[in-house]
Each structure stands twice: as C-alpha cells, then as structure tokens.
CHARMM-style PDB file with segment names, atoms N, HN, CA, C and O in Angstrom:
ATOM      1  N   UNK     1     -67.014-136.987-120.787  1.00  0.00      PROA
ATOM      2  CA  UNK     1     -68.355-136.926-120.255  1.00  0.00      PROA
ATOM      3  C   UNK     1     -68.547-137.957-119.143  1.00  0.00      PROA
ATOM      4  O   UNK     1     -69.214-137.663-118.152  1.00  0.00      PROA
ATOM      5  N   UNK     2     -67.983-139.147-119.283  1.00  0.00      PROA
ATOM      6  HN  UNK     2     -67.440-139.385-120.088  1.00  0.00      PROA
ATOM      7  CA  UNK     2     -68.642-140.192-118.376  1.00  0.00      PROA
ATOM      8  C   UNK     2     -67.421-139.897-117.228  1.00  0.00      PROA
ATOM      9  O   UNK     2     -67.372-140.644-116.251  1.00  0.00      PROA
ATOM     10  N   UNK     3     -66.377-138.723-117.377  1.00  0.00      PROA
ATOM     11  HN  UNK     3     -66.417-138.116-118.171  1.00  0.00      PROA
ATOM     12  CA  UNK     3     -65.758-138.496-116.023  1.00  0.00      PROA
ATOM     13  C   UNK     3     -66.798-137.828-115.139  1.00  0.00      PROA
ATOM     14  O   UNK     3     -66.974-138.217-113.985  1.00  0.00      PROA
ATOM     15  N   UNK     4     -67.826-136.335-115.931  1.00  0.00      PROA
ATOM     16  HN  UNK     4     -67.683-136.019-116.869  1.00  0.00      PROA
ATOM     17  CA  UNK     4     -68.304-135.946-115.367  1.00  0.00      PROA
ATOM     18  C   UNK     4     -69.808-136.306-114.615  1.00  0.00      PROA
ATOM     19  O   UNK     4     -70.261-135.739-113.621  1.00  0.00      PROA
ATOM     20  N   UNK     5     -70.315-137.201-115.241  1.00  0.00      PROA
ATOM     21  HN  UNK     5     -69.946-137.662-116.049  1.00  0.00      PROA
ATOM     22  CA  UNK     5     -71.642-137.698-115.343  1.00  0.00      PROA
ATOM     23  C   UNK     5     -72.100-139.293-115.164  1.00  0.00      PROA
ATOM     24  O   UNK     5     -71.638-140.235-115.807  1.00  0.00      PROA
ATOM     25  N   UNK     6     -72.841-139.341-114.416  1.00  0.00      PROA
ATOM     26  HN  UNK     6     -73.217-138.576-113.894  1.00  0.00      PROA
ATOM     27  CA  UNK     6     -73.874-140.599-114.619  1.00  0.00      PROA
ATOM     28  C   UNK     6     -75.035-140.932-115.028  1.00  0.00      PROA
ATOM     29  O   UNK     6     -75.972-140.220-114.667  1.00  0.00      PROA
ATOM     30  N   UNK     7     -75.305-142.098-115.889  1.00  0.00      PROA
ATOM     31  HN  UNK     7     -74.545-142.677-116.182  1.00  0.00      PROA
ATOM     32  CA  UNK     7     -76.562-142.327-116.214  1.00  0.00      PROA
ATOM     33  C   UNK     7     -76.690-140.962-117.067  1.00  0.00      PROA
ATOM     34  O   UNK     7     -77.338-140.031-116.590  1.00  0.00      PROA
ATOM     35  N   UNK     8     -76.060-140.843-118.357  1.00  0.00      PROA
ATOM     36  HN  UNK     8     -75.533-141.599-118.745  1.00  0.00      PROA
ATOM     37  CA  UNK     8     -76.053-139.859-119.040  1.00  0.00      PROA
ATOM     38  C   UNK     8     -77.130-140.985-120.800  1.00  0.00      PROA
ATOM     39  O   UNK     8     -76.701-141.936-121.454  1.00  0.00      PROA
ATOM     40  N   UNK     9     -77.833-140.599-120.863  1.00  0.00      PROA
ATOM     41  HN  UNK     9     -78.182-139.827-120.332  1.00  0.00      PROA
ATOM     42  CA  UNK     9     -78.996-140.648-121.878  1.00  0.00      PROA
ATOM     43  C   UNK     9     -79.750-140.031-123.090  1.00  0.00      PROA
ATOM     44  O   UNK     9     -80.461-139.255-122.452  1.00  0.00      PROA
ATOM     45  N   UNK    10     -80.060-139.849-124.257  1.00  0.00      PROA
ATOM     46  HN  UNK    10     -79.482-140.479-124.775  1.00  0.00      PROA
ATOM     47  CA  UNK    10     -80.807-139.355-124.875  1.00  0.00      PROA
ATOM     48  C   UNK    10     -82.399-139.722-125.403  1.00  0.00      PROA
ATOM     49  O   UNK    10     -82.709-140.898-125.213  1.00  0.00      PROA
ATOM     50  N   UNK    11     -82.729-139.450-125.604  1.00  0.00      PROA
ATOM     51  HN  UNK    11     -82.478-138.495-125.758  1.00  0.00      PROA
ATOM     52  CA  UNK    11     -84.134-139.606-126.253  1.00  0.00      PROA
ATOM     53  C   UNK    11     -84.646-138.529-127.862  1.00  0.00      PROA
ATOM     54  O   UNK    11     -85.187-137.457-127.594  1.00  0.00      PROA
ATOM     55  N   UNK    12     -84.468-138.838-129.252  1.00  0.00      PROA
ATOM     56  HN  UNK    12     -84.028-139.710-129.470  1.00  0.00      PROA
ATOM     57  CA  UNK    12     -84.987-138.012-130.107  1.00  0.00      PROA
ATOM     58  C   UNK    12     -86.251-138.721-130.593  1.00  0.00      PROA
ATOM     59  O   UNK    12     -86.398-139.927-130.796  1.00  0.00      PROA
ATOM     60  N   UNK    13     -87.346-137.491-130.774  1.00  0.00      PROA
ATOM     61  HN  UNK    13     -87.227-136.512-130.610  1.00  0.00      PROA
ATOM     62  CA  UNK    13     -88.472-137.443-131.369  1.00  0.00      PROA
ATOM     63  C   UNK    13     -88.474-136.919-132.682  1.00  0.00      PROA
ATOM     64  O   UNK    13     -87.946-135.817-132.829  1.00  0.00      PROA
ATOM     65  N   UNK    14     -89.070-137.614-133.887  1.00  0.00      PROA
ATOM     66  HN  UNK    14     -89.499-138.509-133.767  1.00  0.00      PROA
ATOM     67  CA  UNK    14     -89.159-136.970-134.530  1.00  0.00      PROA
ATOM     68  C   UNK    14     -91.046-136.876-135.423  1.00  0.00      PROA
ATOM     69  O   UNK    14     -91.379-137.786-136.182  1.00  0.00      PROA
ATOM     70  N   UNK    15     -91.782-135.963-135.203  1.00  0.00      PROA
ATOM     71  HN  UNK    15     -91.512-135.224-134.586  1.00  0.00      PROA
ATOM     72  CA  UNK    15     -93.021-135.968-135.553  1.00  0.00      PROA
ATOM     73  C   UNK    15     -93.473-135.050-136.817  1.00  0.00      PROA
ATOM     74  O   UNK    15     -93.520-133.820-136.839  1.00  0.00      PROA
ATOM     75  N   UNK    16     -93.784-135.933-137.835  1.00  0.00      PROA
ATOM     76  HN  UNK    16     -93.746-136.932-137.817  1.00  0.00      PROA
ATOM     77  CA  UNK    16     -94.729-135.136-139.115  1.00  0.00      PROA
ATOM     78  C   UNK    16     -95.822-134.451-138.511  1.00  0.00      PROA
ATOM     79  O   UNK    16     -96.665-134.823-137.695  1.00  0.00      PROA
ATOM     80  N   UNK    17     -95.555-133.007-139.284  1.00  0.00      PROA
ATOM     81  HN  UNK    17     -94.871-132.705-139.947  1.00  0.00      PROA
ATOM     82  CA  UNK    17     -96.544-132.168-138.856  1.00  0.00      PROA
ATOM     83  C   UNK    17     -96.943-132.016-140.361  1.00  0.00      PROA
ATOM     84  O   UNK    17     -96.976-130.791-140.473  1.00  0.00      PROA
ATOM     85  N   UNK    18     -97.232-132.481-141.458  1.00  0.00      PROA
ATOM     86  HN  UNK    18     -97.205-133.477-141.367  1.00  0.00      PROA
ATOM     87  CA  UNK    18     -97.469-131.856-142.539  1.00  0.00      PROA
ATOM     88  C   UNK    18     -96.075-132.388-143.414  1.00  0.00      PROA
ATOM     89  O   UNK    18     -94.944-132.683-143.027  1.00  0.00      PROA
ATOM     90  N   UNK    19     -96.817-132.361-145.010  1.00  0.00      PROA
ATOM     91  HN  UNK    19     -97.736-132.121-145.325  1.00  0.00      PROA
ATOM     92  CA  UNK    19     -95.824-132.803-145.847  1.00  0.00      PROA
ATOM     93  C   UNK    19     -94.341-132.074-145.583  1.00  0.00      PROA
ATOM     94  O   UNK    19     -93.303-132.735-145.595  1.00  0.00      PROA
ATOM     95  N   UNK    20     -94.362-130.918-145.391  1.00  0.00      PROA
ATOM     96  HN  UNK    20     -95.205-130.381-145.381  1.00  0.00      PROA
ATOM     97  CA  UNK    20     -92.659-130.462-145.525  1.00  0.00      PROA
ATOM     98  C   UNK    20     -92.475-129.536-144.016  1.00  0.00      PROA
ATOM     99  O   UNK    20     -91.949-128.439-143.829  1.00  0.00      PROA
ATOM    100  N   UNK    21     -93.188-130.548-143.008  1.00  0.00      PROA
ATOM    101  HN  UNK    21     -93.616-131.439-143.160  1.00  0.00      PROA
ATOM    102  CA  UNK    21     -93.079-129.905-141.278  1.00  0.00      PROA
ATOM    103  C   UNK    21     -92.999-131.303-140.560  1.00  0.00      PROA
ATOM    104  O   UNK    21     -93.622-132.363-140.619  1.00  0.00      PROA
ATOM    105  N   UNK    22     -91.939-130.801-139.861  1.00  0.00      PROA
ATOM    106  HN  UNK    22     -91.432-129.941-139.814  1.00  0.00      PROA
ATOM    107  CA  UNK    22     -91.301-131.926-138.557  1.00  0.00      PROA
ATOM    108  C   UNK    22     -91.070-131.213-137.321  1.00  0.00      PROA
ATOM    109  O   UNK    22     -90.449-130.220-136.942  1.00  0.00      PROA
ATOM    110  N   UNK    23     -91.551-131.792-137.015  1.00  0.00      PROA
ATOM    111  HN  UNK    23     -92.055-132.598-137.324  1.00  0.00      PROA
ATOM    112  CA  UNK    23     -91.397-131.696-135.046  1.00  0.00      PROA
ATOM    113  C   UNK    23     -90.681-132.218-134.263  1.00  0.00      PROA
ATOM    114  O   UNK    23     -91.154-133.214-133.717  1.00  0.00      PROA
ATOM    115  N   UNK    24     -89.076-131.740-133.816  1.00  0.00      PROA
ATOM    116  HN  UNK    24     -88.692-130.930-134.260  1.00  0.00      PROA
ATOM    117  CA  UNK    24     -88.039-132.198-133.517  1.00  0.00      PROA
ATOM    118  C   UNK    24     -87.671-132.398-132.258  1.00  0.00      PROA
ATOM    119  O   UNK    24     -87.207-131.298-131.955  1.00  0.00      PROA
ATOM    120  N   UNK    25     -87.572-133.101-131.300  1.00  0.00      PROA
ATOM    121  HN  UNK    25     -87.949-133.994-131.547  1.00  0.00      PROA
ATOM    122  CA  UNK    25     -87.075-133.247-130.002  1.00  0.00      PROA
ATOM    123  C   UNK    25     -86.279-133.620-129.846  1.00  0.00      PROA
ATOM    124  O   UNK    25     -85.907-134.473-130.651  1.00  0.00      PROA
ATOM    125  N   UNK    26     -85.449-133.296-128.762  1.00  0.00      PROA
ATOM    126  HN  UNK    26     -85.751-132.603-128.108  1.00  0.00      PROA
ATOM    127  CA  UNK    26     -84.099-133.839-128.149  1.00  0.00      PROA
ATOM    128  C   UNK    26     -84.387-133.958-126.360  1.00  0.00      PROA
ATOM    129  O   UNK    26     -84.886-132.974-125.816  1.00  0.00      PROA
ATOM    130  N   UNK    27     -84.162-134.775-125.801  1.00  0.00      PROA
ATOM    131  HN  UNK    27     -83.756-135.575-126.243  1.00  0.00      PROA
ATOM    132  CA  UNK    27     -84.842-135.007-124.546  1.00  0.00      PROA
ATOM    133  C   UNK    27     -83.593-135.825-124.035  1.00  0.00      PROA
ATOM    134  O   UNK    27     -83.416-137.006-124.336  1.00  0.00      PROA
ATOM    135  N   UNK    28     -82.530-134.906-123.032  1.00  0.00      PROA
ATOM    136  HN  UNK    28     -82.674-133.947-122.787  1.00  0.00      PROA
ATOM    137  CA  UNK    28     -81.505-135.736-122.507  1.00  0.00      PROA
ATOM    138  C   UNK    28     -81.321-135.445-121.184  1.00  0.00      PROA
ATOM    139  O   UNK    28     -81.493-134.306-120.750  1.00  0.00      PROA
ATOM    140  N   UNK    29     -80.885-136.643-120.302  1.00  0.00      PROA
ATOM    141  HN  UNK    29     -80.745-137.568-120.655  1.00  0.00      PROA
ATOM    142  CA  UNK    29     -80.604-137.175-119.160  1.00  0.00      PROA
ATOM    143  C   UNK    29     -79.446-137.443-118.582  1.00  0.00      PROA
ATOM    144  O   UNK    29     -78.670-138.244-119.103  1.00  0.00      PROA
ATOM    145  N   UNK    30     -79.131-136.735-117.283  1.00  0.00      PROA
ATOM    146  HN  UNK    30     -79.762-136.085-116.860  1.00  0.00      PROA
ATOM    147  CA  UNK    30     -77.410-136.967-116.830  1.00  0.00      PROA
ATOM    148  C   UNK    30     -77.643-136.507-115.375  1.00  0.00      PROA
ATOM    149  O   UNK    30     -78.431-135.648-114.980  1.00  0.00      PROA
ATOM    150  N   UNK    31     -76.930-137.141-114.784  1.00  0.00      PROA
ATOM    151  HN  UNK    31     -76.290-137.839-115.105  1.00  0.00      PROA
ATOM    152  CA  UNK    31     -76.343-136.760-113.242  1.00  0.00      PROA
ATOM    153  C   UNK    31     -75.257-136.525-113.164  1.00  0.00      PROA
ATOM    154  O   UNK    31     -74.492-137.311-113.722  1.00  0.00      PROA
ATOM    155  N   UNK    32     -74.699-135.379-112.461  1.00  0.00      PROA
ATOM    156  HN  UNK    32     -75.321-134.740-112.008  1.00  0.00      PROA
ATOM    157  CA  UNK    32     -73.494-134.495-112.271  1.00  0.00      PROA
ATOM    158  C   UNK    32     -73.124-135.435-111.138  1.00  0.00      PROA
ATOM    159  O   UNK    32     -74.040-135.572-110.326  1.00  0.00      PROA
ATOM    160  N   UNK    33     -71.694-136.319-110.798  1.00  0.00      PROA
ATOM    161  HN  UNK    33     -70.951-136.208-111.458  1.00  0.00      PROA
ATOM    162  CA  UNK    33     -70.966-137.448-110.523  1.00  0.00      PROA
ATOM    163  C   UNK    33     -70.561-136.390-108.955  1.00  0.00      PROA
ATOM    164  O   UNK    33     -70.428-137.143-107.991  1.00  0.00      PROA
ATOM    165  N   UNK    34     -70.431-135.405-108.709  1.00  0.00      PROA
ATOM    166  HN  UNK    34     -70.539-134.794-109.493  1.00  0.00      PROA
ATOM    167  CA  UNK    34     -70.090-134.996-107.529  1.00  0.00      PROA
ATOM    168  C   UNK    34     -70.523-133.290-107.358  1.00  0.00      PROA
ATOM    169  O   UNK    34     -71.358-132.747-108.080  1.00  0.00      PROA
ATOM    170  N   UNK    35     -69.821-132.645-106.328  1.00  0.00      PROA
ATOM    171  HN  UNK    35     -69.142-133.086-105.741  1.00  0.00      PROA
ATOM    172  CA  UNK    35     -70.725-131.088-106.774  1.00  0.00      PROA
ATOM    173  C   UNK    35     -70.255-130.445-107.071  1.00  0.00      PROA
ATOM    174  O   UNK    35     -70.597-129.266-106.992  1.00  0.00      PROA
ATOM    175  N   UNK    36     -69.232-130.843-107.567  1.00  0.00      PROA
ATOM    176  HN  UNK    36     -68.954-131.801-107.630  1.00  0.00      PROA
ATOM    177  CA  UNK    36     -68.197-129.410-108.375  1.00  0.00      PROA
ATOM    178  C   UNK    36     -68.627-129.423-109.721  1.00  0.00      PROA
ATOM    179  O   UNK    36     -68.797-128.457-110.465  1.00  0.00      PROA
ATOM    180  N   UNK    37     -68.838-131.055-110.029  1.00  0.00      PROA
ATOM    181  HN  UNK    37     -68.700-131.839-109.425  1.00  0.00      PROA
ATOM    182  CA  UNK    37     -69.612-131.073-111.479  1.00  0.00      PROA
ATOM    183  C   UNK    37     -71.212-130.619-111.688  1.00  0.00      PROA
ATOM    184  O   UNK    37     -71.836-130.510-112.743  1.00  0.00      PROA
ATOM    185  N   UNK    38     -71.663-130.386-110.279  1.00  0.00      PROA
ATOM    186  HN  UNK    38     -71.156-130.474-109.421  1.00  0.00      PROA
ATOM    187  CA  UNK    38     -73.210-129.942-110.153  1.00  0.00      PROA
ATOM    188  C   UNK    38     -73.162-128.739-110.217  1.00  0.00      PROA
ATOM    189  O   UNK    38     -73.944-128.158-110.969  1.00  0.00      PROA
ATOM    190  N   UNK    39     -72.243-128.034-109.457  1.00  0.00      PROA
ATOM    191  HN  UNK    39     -71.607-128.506-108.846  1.00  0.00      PROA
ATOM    192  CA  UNK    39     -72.033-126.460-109.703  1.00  0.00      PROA
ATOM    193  C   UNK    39     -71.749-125.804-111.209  1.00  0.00      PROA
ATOM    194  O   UNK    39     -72.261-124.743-111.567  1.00  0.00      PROA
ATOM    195  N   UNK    40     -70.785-126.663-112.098  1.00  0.00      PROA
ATOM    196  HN  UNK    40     -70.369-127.525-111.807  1.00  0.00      PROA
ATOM    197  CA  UNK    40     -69.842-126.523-113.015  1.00  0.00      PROA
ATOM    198  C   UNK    40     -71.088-126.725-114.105  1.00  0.00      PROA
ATOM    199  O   UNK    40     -71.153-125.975-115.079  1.00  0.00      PROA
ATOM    200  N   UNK    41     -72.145-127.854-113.877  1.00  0.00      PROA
ATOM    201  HN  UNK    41     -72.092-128.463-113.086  1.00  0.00      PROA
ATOM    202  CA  UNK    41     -73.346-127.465-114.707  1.00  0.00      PROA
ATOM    203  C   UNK    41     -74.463-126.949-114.757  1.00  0.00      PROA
ATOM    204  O   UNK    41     -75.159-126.924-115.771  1.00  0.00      PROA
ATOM    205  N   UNK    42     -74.882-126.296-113.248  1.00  0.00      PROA
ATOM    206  HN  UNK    42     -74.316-126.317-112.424  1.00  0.00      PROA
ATOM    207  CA  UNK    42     -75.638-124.799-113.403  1.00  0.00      PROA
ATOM    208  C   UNK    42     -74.975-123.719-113.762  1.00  0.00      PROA
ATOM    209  O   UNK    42     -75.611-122.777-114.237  1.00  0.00      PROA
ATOM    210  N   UNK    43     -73.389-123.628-113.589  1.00  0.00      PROA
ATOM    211  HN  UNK    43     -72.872-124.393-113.203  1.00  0.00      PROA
ATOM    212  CA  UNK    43     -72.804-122.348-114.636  1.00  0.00      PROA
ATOM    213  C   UNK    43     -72.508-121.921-115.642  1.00  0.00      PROA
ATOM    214  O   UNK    43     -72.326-120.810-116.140  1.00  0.00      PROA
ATOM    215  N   UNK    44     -72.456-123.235-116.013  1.00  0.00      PROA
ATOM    216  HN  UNK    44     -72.604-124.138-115.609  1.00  0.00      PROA
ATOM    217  CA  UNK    44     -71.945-123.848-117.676  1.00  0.00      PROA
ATOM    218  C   UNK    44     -72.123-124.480-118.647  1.00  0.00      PROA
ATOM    219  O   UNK    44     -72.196-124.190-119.841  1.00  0.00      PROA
ATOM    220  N   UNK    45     -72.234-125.885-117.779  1.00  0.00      PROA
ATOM    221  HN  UNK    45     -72.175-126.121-116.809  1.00  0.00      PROA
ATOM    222  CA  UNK    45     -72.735-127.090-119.030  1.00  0.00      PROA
ATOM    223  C   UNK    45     -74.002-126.823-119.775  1.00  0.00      PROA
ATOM    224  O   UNK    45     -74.215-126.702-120.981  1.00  0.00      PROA
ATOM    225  N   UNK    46     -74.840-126.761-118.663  1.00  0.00      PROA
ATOM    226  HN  UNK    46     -74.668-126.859-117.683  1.00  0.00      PROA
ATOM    227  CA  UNK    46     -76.505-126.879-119.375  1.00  0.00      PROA
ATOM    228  C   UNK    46     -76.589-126.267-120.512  1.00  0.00      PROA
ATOM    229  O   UNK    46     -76.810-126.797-121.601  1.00  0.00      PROA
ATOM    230  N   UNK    47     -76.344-124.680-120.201  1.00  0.00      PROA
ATOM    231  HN  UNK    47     -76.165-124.250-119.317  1.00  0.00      PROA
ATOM    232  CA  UNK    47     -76.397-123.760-121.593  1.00  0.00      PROA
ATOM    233  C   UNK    47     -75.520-124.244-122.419  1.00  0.00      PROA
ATOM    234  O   UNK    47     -76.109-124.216-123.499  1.00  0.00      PROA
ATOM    235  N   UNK    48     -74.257-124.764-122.627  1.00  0.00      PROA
ATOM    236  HN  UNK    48     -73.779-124.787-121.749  1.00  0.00      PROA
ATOM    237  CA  UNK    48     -73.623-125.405-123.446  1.00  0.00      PROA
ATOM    238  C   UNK    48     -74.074-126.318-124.358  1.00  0.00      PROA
ATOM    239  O   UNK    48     -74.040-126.278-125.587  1.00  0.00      PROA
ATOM    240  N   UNK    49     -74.689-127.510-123.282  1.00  0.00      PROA
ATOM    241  HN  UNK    49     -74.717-127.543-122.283  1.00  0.00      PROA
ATOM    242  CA  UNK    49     -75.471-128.708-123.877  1.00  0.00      PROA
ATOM    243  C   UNK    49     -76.630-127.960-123.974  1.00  0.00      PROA
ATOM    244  O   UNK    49     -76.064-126.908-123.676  1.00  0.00      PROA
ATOM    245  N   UNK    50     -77.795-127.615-124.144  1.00  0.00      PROA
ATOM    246  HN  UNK    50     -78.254-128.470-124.386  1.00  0.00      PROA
ATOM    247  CA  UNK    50     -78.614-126.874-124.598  1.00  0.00      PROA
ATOM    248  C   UNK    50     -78.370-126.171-126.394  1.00  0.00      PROA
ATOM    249  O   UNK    50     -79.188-126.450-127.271  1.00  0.00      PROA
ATOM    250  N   UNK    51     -77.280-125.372-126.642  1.00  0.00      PROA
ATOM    251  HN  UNK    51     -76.616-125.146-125.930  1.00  0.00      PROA
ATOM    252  CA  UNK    51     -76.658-125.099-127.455  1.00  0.00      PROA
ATOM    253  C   UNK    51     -76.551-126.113-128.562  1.00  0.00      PROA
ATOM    254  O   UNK    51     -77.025-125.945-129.686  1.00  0.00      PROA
ATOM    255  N   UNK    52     -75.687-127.511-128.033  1.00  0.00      PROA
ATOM    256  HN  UNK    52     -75.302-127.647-127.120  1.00  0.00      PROA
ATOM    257  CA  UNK    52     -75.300-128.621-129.068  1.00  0.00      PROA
ATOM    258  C   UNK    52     -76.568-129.252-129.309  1.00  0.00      PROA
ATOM    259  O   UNK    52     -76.722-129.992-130.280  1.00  0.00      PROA
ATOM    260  N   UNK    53     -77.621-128.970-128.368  1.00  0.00      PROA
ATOM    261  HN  UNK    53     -77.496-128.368-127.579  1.00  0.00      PROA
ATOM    262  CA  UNK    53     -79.024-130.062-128.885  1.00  0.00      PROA
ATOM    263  C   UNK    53     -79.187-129.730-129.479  1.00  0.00      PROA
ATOM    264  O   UNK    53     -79.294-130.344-130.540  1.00  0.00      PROA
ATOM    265  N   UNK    54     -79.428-127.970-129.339  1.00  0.00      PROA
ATOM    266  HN  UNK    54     -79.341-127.471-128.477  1.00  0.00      PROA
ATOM    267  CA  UNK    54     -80.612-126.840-130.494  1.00  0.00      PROA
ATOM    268  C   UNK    54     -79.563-127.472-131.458  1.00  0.00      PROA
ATOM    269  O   UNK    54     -80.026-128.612-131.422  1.00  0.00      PROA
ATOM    270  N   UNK    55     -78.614-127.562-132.200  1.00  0.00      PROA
ATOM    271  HN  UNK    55     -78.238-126.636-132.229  1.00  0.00      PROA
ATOM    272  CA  UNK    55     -78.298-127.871-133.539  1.00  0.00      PROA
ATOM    273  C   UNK    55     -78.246-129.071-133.942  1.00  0.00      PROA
ATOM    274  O   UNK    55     -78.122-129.312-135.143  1.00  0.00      PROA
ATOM    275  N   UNK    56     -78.345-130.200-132.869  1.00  0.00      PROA
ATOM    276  HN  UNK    56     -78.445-130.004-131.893  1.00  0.00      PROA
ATOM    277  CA  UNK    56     -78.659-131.611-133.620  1.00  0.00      PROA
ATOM    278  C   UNK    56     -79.777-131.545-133.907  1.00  0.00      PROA
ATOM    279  O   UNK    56     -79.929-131.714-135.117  1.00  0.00      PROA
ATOM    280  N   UNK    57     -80.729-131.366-133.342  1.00  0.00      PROA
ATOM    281  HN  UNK    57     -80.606-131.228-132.359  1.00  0.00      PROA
ATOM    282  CA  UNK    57     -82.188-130.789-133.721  1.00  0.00      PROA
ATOM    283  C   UNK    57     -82.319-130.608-134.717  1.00  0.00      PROA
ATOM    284  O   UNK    57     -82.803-131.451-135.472  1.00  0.00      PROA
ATOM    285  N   UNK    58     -81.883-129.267-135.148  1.00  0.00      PROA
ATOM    286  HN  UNK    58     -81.490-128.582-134.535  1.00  0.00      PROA
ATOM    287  CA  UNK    58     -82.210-128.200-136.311  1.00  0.00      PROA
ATOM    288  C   UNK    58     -81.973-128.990-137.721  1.00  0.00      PROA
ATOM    289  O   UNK    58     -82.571-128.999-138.797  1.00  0.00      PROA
ATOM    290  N   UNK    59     -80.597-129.773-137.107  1.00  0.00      PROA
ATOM    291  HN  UNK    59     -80.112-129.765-136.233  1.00  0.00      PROA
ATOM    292  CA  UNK    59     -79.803-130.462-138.165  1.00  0.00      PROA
ATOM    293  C   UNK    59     -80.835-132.109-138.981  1.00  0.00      PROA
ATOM    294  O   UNK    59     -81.147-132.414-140.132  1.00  0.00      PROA
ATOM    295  N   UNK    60     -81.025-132.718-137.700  1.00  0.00      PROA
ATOM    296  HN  UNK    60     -80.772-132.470-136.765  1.00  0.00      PROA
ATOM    297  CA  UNK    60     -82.365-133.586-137.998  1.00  0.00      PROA
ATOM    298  C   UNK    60     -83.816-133.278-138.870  1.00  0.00      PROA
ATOM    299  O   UNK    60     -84.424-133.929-139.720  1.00  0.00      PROA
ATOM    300  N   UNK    61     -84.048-131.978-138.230  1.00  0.00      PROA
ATOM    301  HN  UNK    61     -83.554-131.449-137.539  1.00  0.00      PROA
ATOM    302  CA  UNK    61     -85.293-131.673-138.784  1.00  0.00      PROA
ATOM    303  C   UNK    61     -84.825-131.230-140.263  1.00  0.00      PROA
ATOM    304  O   UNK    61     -85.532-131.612-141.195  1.00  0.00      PROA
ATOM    305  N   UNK    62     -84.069-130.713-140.449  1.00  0.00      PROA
ATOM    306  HN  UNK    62     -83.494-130.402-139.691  1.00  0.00      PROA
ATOM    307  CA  UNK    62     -83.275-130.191-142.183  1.00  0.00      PROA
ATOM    308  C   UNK    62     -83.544-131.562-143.035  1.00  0.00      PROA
ATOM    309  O   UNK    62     -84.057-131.714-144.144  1.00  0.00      PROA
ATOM    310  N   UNK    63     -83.042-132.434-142.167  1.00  0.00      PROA
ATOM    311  HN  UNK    63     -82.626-132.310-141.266  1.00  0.00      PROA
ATOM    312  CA  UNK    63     -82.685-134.136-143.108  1.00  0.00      PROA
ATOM    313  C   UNK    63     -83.997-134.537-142.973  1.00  0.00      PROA
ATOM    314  O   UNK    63     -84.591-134.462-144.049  1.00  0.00      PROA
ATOM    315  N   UNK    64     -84.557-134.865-142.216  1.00  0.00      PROA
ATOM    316  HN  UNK    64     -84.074-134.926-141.343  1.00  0.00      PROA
ATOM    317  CA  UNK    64     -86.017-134.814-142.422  1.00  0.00      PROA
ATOM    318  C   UNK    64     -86.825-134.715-143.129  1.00  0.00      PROA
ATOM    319  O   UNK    64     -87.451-135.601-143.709  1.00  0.00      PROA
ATOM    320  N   UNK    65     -86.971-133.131-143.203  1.00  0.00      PROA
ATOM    321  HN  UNK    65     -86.463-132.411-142.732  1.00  0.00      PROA
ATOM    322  CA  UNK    65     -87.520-132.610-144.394  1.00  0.00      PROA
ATOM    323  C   UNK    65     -87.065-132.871-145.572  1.00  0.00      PROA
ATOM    324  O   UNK    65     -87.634-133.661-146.325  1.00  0.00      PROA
ATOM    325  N   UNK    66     -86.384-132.473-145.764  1.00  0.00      PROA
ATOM    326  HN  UNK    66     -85.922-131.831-145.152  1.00  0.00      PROA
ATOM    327  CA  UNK    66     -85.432-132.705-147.084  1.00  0.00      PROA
ATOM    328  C   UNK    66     -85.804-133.735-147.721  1.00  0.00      PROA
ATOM    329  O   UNK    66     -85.908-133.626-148.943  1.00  0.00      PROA
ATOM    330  N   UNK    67     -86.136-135.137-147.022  1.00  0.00      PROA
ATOM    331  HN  UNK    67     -86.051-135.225-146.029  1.00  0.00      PROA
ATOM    332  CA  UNK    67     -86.862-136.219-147.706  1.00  0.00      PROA
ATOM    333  C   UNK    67     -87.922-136.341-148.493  1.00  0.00      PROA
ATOM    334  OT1 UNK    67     -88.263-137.451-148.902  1.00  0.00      PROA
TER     335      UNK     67
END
C-alpha cells in the first residue's frame, strides 16, 4: 500500500442507535503516489477497498452489538 499511496488514513465511527442498533462508519483517506496508480484506482482499487470496508464495518457492528 504505502508503494501505492500517500497520506493513506482511516477514521471509524461507531454510534448507538438503540439497545441492539449501531451505526457503523468507515471513513478512509489516500492519495494515488503517481497516475498509473490514479488510473489503477478509478478501475480497481476503490471498488475493491470499498468491498474490504463494507466488511470491517459489518464485522464491527456484529461485535458491537453482540455486547
């Protein structure tokens, strides 16, 4: 990753909505290091990384709750 990227970041939220409801965010930050890697992540990455959030997410809000 840090071949492809700079200033690569996360941010998770996690908000009670109700005894057994959570409100899950994933909020991440990166600059593509040149434009093959800028091209390579409007064709590819995003939806990729998009993909791995939706399940850290999902995965958080499970443990979450679960408490």
């Amino acid at each position: 990753m840090r071949k492809m990227f700079d200033d690569y970041g996360f941010a998770i939220t996690l908000e009670a909505r109700g005894p057994d409801a959570t409100h899950a965010r994933l909020e991440t930050h990166y600059t593509p290091r040149n434009p093959l890697y800028t091209l390579l992540n409007e064709l590819v990455l995003r939806r990729r990384f998009e993909k791995v959030c939706d399940g850290i997410v999902a995965g958080l809000k499970n443990f979450a709750e679960s408490r």
